[in-house]
N, C-alpha and C positions, 0 to 999 in steps of 0.2 A: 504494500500500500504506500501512495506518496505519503510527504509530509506534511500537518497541519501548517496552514499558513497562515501568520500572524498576523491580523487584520482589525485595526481599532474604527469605530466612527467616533467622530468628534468636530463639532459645531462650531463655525467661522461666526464673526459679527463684522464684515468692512465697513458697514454702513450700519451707526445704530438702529435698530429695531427691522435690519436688515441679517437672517441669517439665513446660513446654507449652512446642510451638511457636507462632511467630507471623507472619504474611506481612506483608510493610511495602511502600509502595509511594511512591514519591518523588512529590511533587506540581508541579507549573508552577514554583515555588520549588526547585530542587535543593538545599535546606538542611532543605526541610519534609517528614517525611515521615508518614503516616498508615497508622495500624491497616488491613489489608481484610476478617482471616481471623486467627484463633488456636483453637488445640484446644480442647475442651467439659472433658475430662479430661486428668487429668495422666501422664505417663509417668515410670517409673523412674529412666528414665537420660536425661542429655543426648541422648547419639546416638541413643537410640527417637525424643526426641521431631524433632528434626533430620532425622531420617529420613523420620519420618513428612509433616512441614511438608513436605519436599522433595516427596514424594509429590504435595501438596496444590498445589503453588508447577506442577507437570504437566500436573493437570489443567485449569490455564490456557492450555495450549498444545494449540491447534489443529493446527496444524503445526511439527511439530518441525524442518523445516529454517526456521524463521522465529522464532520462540520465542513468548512472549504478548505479542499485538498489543492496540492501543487499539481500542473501541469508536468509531467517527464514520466521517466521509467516508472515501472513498479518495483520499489528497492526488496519484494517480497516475491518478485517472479526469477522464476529457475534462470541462471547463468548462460548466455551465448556464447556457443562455440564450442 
């Protein structure tokens, strides 16, 4: 099976009573983390937009008893060659 991928949401305000959510995702560096996904529009309130982001942060999960898996091999499938 790949590996869980470490994926936080967490809510922008650039403009007051102007927020977006945003999906962060931790890189090979656990100190590094990078943009993957943030809203187009702004929401009223923190928790719209938190909400919504969590929404978004779902539809990364395939299977909910495993959460959002990496893209690559299967570090659990038999050896090539």
């Amino acid at each position: 099976m790949t590996h869980l991928r470490h994926i936080a949401v967490w809510v922008d305000e650039p403009d007051r009573g102007h927020f977006h959510w945003v999906l962060h995702e931790s890189t090979d560096d656990g100190s590094v983390w990078v943009d993957i996904e943030s809203s187009a529009a702004p929401y009223s309130s923190w928790m719209e937009a938190f909400d919504a982001g969590s929404v978004e942060l779902f539809k990364l999960v395939a299977d909910e008893r495993c959460g959002p898996r990496a893209v690559g091999e299967d570090e659990d499938a038999d050896p090539v060659g």
